[in-house]
C-alpha positions in Angstrom: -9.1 -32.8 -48.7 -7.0 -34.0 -45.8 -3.8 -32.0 -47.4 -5.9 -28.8 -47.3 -6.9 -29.8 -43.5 -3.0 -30.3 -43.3 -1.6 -27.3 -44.3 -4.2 -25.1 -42.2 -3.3 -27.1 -39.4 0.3 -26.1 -39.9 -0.6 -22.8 -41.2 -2.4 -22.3 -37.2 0.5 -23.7 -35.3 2.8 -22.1 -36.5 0.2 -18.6 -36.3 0.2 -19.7 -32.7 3.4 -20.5 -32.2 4.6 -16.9 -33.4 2.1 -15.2 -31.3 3.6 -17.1 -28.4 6.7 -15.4 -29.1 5.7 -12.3 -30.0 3.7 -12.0 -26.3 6.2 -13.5 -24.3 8.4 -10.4 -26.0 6.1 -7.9 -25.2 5.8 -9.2 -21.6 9.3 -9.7 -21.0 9.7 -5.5 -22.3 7.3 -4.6 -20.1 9.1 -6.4 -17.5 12.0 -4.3 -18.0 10.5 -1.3 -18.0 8.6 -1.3 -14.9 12.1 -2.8 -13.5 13.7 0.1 -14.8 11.1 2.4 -13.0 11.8 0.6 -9.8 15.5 1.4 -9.8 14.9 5.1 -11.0 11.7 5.2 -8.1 14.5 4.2 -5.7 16.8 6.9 -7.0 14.2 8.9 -6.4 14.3 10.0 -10.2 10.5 10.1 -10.4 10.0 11.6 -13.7 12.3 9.2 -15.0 10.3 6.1 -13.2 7.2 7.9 -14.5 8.3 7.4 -18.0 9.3 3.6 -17.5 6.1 2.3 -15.8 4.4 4.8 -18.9 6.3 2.3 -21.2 5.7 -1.0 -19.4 1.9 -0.1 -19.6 1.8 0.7 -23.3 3.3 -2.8 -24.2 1.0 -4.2 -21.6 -1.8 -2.9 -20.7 -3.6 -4.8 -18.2 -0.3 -4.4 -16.2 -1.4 -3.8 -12.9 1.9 -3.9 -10.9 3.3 -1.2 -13.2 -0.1 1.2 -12.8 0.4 0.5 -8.8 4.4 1.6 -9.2 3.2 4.6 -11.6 0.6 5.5 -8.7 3.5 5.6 -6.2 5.9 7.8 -8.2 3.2 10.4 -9.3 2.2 10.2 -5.2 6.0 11.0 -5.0 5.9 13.8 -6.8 2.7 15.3 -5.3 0.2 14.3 -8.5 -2.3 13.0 -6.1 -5.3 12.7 -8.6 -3.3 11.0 -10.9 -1.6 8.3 -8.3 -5.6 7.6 -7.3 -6.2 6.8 -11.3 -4.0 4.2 -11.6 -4.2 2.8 -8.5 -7.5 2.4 -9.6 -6.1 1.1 -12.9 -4.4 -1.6 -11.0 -6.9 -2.7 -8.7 -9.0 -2.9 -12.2 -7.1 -5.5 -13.8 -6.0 -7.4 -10.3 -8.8 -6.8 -7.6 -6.9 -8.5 -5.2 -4.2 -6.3 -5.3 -3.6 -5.3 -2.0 -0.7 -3.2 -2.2 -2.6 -0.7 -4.6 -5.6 -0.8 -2.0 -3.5 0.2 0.9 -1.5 3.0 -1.4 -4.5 4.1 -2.9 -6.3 4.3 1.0 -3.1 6.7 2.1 -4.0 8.8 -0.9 -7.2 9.3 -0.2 -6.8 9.4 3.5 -4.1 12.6 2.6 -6.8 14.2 0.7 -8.9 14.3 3.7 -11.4 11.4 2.1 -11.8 9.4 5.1 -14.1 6.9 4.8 -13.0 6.1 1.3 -10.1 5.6 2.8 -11.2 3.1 5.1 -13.2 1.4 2.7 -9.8 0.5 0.9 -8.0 -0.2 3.8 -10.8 -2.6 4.7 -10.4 -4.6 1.5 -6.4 -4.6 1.7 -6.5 -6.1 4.9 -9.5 -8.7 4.0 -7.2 -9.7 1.5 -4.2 -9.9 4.3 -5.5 -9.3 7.5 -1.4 -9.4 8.1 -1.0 -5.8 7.2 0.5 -4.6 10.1 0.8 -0.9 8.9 -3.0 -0.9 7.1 -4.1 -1.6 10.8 -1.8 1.6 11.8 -3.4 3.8 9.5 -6.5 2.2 9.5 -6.2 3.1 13.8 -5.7 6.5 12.7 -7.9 6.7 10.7 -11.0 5.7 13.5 -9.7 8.0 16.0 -10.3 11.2 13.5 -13.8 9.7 13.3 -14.0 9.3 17.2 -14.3 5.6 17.0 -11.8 4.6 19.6 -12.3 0.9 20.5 -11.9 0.0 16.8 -8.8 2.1 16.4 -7.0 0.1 19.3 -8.3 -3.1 17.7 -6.3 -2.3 14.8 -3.5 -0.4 16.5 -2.9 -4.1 19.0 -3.8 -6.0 15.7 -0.2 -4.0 14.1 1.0 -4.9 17.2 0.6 -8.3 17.3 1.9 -8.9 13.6 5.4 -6.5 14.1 5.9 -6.1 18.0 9.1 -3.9 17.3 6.5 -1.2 15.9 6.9 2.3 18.1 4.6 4.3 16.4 1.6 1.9 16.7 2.7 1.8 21.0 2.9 5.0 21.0 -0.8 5.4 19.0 -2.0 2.7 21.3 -1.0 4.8 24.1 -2.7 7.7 22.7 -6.0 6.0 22.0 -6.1 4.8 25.9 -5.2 7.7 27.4 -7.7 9.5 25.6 -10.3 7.1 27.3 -9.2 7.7 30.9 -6.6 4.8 31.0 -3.3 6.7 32.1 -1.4 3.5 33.7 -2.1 1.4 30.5 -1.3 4.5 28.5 2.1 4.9 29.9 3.3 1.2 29.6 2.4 1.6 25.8 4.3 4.9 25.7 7.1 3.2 27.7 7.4 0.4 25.3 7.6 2.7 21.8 10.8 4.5 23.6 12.0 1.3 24.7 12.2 0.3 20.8 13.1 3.8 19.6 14.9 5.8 23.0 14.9 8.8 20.5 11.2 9.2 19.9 10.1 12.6 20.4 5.7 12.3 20.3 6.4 9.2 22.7 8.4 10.4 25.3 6.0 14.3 25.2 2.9 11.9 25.5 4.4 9.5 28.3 5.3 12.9 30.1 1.7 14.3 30.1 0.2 11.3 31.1 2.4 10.7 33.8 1.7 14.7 34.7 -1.8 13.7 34.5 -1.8 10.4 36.8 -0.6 12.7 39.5 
């Protein structure tokens, strides 16, 4: 009796012990793949990438860094239905992955889907409330909808986090001027040309609100 319990022991460790091998084979695979797809994506060889993150996800499925780079390459190459699948493939098998909630919210926020969009960027950043460009966009996003005092929340929130960031100055500016606030208007659209002297929308906007303060 106790040799049969013996030899099924064995029989299961070493079952176990092959399986061990065989995943951390397929994992190490798929981690080539999607590395590959990296490389390509920054080569910008997209079809190529396409095909790499495709392989890294048949060996793994529930890979949801490679769905989240596949997203980003079809976005690359303008397959916008299909980038908002696997983003959604990602965020499936990691819901706290807060790159493919962000990516997935400029997606949706390019297909005109605003408050979807929101609603992603809303999770990315309760996830990270660090995001300093998810509080960009998300700015944007609240001044389409009219919502002006919570777009320059978010646009001094992006501020705050990264204060070398023009754009989010020079959508700061935007946001105050269109509330009346000229003088405060123009010191934000003073400070995105003092980070970037070669920044077109700043320097029109500071000219018009200094026209306007007249």
């Amino acid at each position: 009796m106790w040799v049969k319990v013996s030899i099924i022991f064995v029989a299961l460790v070493t079952y176990w012990g092959y399986w061990l091998v065989q995943e951390k084979h397929k994992n190490t695979q798929s981690f080539t793949f999607n590395e590959r797809g990296n490389i390509l994506s920054e080569l910008r060889r997209y079809d190529e990438a396409i095909e790499n993150y495709q392989q890294a996800i048949l060996i793994k499925v529930n890979y949801s860094s490679a769905y989240n780079n596949l997203a980003n390459a079809q976005k690359q190459k303008g397959q916008l239905d299909k980038s908002i699948a696997n983003y959604k493939e990602a965020i499936r098998f990691n819901n706290d992955h807060t790159d493919a909630y962000s990516n997935l919210g400029v997606v949706l926020s390019e297909q005109g889907k605003f408050e979807e969009a929101i609603e992603q960027f809303r999770k990315a950043l309760h996830l990270n409330p660090n995001l300093f460009l998810v509080h960009n966009n998300m700015g944007t996003l609240l001044i389409q909808q009219g919502n002006i005092a919570d777009a320059i929340f978010h646009y001094q929130q992006a501020i705050i986090l990264y204060p070398k960031f023009a754009k989010a100055y020079n959508n700061l500016g935007s946001a105050l001027a269109g509330q009346g606030k000229l003088k405060e208007a123009i010191e934000y659209f003073e400070n995105a040309i003092n980070i970037n002297p070669n920044y077109v929308d700043a320097s029109n906007n500071l000219e018009i609100a200094r026209s306007l303060l007249k």
